[in-house]
Each structure stands twice: as C-alpha cells, then as structure tokens.
Steps between C-alpha positions, in 0.01 A plus 500: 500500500185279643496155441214485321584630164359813401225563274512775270253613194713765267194635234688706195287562189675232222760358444507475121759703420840524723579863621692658798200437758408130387892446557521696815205222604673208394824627635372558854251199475856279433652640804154428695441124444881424516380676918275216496120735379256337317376739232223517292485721182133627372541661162305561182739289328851360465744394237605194439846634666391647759266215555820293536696706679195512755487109499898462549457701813179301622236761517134422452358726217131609427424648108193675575379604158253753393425582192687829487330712225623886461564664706643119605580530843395817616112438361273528810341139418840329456568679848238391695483143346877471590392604860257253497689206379817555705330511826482164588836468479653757745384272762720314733812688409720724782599768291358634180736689214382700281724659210322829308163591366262347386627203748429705811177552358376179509646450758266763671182358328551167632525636884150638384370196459706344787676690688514289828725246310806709324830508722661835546588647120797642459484671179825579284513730268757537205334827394090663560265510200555837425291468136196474773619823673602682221207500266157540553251299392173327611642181478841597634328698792319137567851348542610830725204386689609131561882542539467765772264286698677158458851624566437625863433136571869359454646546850860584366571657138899401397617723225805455277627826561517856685332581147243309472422543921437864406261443267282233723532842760378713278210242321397319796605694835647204635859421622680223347805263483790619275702163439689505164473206321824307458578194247682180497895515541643386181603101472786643298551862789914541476591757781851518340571860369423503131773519226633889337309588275695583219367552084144546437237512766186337564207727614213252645083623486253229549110564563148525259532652245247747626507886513544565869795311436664795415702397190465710285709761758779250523501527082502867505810479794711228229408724195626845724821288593527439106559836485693642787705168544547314205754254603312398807212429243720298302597263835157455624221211389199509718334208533087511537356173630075542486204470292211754472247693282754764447744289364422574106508888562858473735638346221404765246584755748870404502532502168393907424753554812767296286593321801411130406898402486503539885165331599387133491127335579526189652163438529376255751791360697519218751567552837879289426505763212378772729711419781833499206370845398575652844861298520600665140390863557707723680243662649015509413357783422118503626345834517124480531220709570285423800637201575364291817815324539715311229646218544767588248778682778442227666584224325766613342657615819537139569746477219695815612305728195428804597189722367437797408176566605220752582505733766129426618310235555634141573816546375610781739429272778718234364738683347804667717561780293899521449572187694246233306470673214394822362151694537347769200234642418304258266331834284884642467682382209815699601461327876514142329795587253686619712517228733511251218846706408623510851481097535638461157810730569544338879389159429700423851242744658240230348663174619560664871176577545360152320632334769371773750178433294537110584585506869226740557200271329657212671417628855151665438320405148525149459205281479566282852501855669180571319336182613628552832326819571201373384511204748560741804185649369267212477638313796425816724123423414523126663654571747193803600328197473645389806 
C-alpha cells in the first residue's frame, strides 16, 4: 500500500433501491476505506440509507441527476447528458470502477469528451444488458452501438462469476476477471456444529418475488411431496423472505395446489431477520434460472445452511454439489423434490455439510477476500506507473 492514499471513483447506475450489486459495492467499498482508499461514489441517486451508510464510511458522493424520462436511463439524451455531466469528475482519481450498464456507458461518453483525464477503468460487471442484445430495435441497436464501443475502453472487466465471464466472451470478445463476490461474516457467525434437528423442519427461500426466481417449481416439488410423502409434508414449514410483483399470484398459486399449511411469506425481512432465517432452517432452497451469481449460498453458508441450488449459473460455482449442498436442475420438479426429501430424511447429511458449507465461504467468498482481489488489481496499475 503507497503512502499516499489511494484515489478511487466507483460509477454504478443508483442507488435508490438496495439489491445484491449496490451491497456487493458497499460491502467491498467497507473493506476498501478500512485499507486506507478514498472513494468517491457518482450515482443517479441515493437513499437516505445508503446515503448514510456512504457518509459513516467517509466517502465523497456526487447525485448527478437527469431528468430520466422513459425509457429513464437507457434514453439516448439521458445517456449522453450523463456523459457530459460526469466528466469533470473522473479527473484526478487513480483508478476508476465502474459497476454495469448504463454506468459504463457514460463512462465511455465522458472519455469522448475527455479522454486524456480518466484513470485506467476497470469495469465490473454483475451481469451484460442482454435486453440490448436480445431484441432488436432502432433504439436498442443505438445502445448496441454505444456499449460495444465504450466497453473496450475499461482495461480489466471483473465478473461475478464463470457465468457471467461467458457471457462478456461471447457479447464482447474480451477476457475477463471471474472473482465471486463474497459478503460480510456474520457479527453473530457461531462455527459450533448446529443442534439435531428433531420435529418439524424449516425449509429457508429468500429472493424477489420475480419469475426467474423459479418458485413456482419449488411449489410444484412441496405439492408432489404432498403426495408421495405425506408425513414429510406434514414436518416441513418453508419460510419465504422477499417482496416482488409476483407476490399476489404466488399466493393464489399455493392455494389451487392446497399447499398453503406448509408455506409462509415473510415479506420484507431485515438483514437481523434475514440472517435468523438462515440459523432456523435446516437447510435454503434457491433454484433460479439464469442466475449471475446469488448471494443466497453464500450467506447462508456462513451460518452452516446449506442450499439447494441450481446446477448452472452462479450457483454451481458456489455450490459443492454433495459436500456444500445439493445441485438440480432448476426446470425439474422431480430433481428439486427429491433432494428436498433426501435432506428431510438425513437432516445429519444437512448439518455436515452446513458446516462444510461454512468453512468453505469462510476461506474464499467473504467480502475482505473480495476487496482484496480488487486491491491487487488496482494497485498493479500504480505501480506501472512506476
């Protein structure tokens, strides 16, 4: 580490609304100033938490606002004016961070209109834009246009997983960095085996209430275990901790599978509530479709949960599949029963590998690893300075 602290720009789209890549920023940007960075954040906007949370940490923060209109953020004018209004302020920094589209974008209009002055960018991605790539339209082939010529100039691209790196292959033709994100050990982490589980069982989910979130699979997989083993059904309450637009229609959809007894919405949850949820349930379930990464496994490895999770994307890469928990295919409802049976008639099988689960996301997926790799990364740039 230099003296001189370093200086260090991360650009993400907003930060209205708390999801798993505004945490994965705060998380690492935690670990970063605690090394002694000083960090600016240039966003659209910012709650009043995570304006605070920003504060606590001491990082200097920039609302740019535009007058987002629909398309809001992807309109060419709101583009180009954020371009123009951020430039001024990628100056004097050593390293430039850049989390998904349309940030990169901007990013690249501002080199347009000074290029000479932006540090090296290194641009992370959580997942592409694949609505841009997957639909064509005039105004969507105008956005092709300006993300294929503005991500070529971040020097490194960091991905959150072996997913997601194929897909930057495949979009951009370039090579990138596949560094799982990792999270914040627990204040409250026990490495102590848990306790028997003996009784009923608590089944954990958490995530939007969205449709690639794959519930309505997982309802299909408790309503087929109704059937074929009714006194498991009887022992198990699965616990759903999210919000969503589906919501309304998961609720009714329980109901015509009679299944309601077994299944409880907790809505939106705290992360004390959260981190309670993964201490209670013998082991998640979290089966979606295309997902980037998920922090779900991961978290609630740290309290010795295992997951049952998807056998592509993110969670195969941080899920050991019969050591940290189980992998299925998310579009198999016979996959996901069964191994919601096979942990419910070996709940030992569970706890073992729980605390396989833990010891494993201690040594590779928590957040001062995260922030660690990312400081190899932008040191190497000072010191080719040199």
């Amino acid at each position: 580490m230099t003296q001189k602290p370093i200086r260090l720009a991360i650009v993400h789209p907003t930060f209205n609304t708390l999801g798993g890549a505004e945490n994965h920023i705060i998380w690492t940007a935690q670990a970063l100033t605690d090394s002694g960075y000083d960090i600016t954040i240039i966003a659209s906007g910012f709650s009043v938490k995570t304006k605070a949370i920003f504060k606590q940490m001491g990082c200097t923060l920039y609302n740019v606002w535009v007058p987002f209109v629909p398309p809001y953020d992807n309109l060419k004018r709101n583009l180009l004016i954020m371009g123009f209004r951020i430039r001024h302020l990628l100056h004097s920094f050593d390293v430039i961070n850049v989390h998904n589209f349309p940030a990169i974008a901007w990013v690249g209009i501002a080199c347009r209109f000074d290029a000479s002055a932006i540090a090296p960018i290194v641009w992370t991605c959580h997942e592409p834009p694949h609505f841009i790539y997957e639909n064509e339209t005039r105004h969507l082939a105008w956005l092709k246009d300006v993300d294929k010529r503005c991500v070529p100039l971040a020097k490194h691209i960091v991905t959150n997983s072996a997913f997601t790196q194929q897909h930057v292959k495949a979009i951009y033709n370039r090579d990138s960095l596949a560094e799982p994100f990792g999270v914040p050990i627990p204040k409250t982490l026990n490495t102590a085996p848990k306790p028997d589980h003996t009784g009923d069982i608590t089944i954990g989910m958490a995530s939007r209430l969205e449709t690639m979130k794959n519930f309505k699979q997982v309802f299909k997989a408790i309503a087929s275990i109704k059937q074929t083993h009714p006194n498991i059904f009887k022992r198990i309450h699965i616990k759903i901790a999210g919000t969503g637009s589906t919501e309304a229609a998961l609720k009714a959809y329980i109901h015509t599978l009679c299944i309601e007894r077994a299944i409880q919405f907790l809505g939106f949850v705290s992360d004390a509530a959260l981190d309670q949820l993964y201490q209670d349930a013998l082991f998640m379930v979290f089966v979606p479709f295309e997902e980037p990464l998920g922090l779900i496994p991961i978290e609630a490895s740290l309290h010795q949960c295992p997951t049952i999770g998807s056998n592509s994307g993110g969670p195969a890469q941080t899920i050991q599949h019969n050591v940290t928990g189980l992998l299925v295919d998310p579009h198999s409802v016979a996959d996901i029963a069964d191994a919601i049976v096979r942990f419910c008639k070996n709940p030992q099988e569970a706890l073992t590998m729980g605390h396989a689960a833990q010891t494993y996301a201690l040594a590779h997926y928590t957040n001062t690893h995260t922030a660690k790799r990312y400081q190899n990364l932008f040191e190497s740039y000072l010191v080719s300075k040199c």
